[in-house]
py3Dmol code that shows the C-alpha trace and the ligand (Angstrom):
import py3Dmol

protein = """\
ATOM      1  CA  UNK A   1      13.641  -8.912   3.199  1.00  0.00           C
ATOM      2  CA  UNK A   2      11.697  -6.295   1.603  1.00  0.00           C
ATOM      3  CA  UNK A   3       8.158  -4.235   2.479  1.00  0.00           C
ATOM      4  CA  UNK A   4       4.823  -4.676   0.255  1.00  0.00           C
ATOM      5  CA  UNK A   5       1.842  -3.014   1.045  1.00  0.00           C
ATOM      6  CA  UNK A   6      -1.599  -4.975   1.030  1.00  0.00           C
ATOM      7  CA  UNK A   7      -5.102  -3.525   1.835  1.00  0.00           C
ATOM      8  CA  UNK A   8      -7.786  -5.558   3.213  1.00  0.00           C
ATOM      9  CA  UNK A   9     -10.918  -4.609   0.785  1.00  0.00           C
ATOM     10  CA  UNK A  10     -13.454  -5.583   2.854  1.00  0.00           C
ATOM     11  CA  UNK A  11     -12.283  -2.809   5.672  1.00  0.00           C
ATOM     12  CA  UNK A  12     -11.034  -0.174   3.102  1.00  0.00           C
ATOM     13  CA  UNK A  13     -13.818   2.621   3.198  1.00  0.00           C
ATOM     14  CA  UNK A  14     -12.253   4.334  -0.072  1.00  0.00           C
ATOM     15  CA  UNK A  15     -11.027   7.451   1.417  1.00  0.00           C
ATOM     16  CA  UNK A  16      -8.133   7.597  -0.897  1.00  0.00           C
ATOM     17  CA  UNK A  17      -5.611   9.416   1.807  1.00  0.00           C
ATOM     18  CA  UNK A  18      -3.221   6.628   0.739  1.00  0.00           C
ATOM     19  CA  UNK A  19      -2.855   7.498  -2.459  1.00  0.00           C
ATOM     20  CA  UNK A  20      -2.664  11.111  -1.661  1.00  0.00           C
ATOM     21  CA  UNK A  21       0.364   9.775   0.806  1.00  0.00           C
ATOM     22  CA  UNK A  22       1.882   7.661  -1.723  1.00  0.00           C
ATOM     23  CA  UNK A  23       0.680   7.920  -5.247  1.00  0.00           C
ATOM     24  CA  UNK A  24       3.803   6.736  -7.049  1.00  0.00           C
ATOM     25  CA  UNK A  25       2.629   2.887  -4.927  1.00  0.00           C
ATOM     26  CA  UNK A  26      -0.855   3.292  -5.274  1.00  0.00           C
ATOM     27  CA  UNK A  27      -3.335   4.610  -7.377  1.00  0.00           C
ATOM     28  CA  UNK A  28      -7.373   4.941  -7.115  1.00  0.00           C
ATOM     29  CA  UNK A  29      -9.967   3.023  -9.533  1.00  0.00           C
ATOM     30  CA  UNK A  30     -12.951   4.409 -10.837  1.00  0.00           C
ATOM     31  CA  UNK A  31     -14.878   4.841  -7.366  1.00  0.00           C
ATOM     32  CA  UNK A  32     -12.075   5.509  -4.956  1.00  0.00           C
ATOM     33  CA  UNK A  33     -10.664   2.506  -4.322  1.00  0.00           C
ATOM     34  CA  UNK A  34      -7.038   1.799  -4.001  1.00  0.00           C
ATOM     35  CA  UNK A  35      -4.930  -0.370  -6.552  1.00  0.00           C
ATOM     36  CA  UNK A  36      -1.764  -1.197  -5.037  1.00  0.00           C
ATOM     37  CA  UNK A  37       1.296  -1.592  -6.893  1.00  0.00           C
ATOM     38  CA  UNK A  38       2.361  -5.659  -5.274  1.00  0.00           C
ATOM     39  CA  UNK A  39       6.254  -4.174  -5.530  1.00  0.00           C
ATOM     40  CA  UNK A  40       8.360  -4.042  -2.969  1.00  0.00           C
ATOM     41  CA  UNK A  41       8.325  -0.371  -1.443  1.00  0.00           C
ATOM     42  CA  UNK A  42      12.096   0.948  -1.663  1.00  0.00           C
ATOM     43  CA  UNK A  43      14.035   2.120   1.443  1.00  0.00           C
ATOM     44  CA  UNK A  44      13.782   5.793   0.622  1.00  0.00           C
ATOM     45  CA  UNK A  45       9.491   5.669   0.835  1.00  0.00           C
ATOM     46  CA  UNK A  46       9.341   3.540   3.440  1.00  0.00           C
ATOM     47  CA  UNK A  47       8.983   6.250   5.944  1.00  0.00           C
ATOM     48  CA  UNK A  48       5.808   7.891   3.739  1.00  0.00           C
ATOM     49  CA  UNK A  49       4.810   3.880   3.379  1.00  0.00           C
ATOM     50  CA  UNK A  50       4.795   3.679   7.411  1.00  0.00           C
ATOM     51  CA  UNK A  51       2.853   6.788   7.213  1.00  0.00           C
ATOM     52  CA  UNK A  52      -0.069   5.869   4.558  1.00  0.00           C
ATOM     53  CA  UNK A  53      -0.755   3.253   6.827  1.00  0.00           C
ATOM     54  CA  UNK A  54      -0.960   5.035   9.968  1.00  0.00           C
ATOM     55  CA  UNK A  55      -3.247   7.543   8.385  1.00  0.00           C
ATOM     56  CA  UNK A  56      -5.686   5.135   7.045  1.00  0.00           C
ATOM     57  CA  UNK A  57      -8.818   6.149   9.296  1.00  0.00           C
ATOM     58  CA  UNK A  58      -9.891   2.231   9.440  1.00  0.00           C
ATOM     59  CA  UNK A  59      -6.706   0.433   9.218  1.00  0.00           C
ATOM     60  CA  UNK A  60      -7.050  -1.094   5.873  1.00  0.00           C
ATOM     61  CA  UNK A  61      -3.402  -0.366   4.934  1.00  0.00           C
ATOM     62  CA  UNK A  62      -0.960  -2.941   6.242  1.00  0.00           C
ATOM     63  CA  UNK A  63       3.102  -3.157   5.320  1.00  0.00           C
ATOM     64  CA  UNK A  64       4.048  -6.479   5.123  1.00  0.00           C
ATOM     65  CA  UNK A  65       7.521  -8.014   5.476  1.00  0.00           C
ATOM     66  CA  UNK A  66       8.491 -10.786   3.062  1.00  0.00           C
ATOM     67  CA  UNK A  67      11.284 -13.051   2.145  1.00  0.00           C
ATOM     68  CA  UNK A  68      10.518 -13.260  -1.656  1.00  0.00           C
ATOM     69  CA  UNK A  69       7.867 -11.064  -3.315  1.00  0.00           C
ATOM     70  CA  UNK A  70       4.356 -12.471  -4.095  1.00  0.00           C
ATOM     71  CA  UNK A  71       3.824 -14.663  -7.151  1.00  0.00           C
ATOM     72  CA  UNK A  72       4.216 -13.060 -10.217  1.00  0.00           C
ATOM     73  CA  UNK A  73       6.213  -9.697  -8.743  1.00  0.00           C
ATOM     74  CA  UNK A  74       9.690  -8.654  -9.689  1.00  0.00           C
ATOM     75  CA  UNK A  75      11.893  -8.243  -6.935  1.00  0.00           C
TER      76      UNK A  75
END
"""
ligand_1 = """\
8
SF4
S -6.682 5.343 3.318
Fe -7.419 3.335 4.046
S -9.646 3.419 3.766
Fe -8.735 5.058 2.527
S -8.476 4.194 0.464
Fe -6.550 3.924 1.589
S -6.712 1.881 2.491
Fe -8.786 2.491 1.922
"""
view = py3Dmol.view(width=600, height=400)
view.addModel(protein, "pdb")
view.setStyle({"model": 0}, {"cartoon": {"style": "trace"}})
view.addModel(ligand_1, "xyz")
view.setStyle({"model": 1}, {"stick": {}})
view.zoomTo()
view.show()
């Protein structure tokens, strides 16, 4: 089992706290926008991971449990 984080872009308002919470797993684009890095989230960020996403002021952020990573992602 392992933790990926996904953001929903229609709800994500751009405030960029996420990154600021977890830049090393995501990163902004050009107008504030998080890119998330589809990688599984090791154990030792998972606390700051659980955090990102309760500090996103709309609830954009979600961690997701999965089985096997998503197409195309490394375990
Ligand atoms: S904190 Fe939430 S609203 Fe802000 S950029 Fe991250 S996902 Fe989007």
């Amino acid at each position: 089992m392992s933790s990926h984080l996904t953001v929903d872009p229609i709800v994500c308002d751009g405030h960029g706290i996420c990154a600021e919470l977890l830049p090393e797993h995501i990163t902004l684009d050009d107008w504030g926008f998080p890119i998330i890095n589809p990688a599984a989230i090791p154990g030792h960020r998972l606390a700051d991971a659980r955090r990102a996403v309760k500090h996103c002021p709309v609830l954009a952020l979600r961690l997701r449990q999965a089985t096997s990573p998503p197409d195309g992602v490394a375990k």
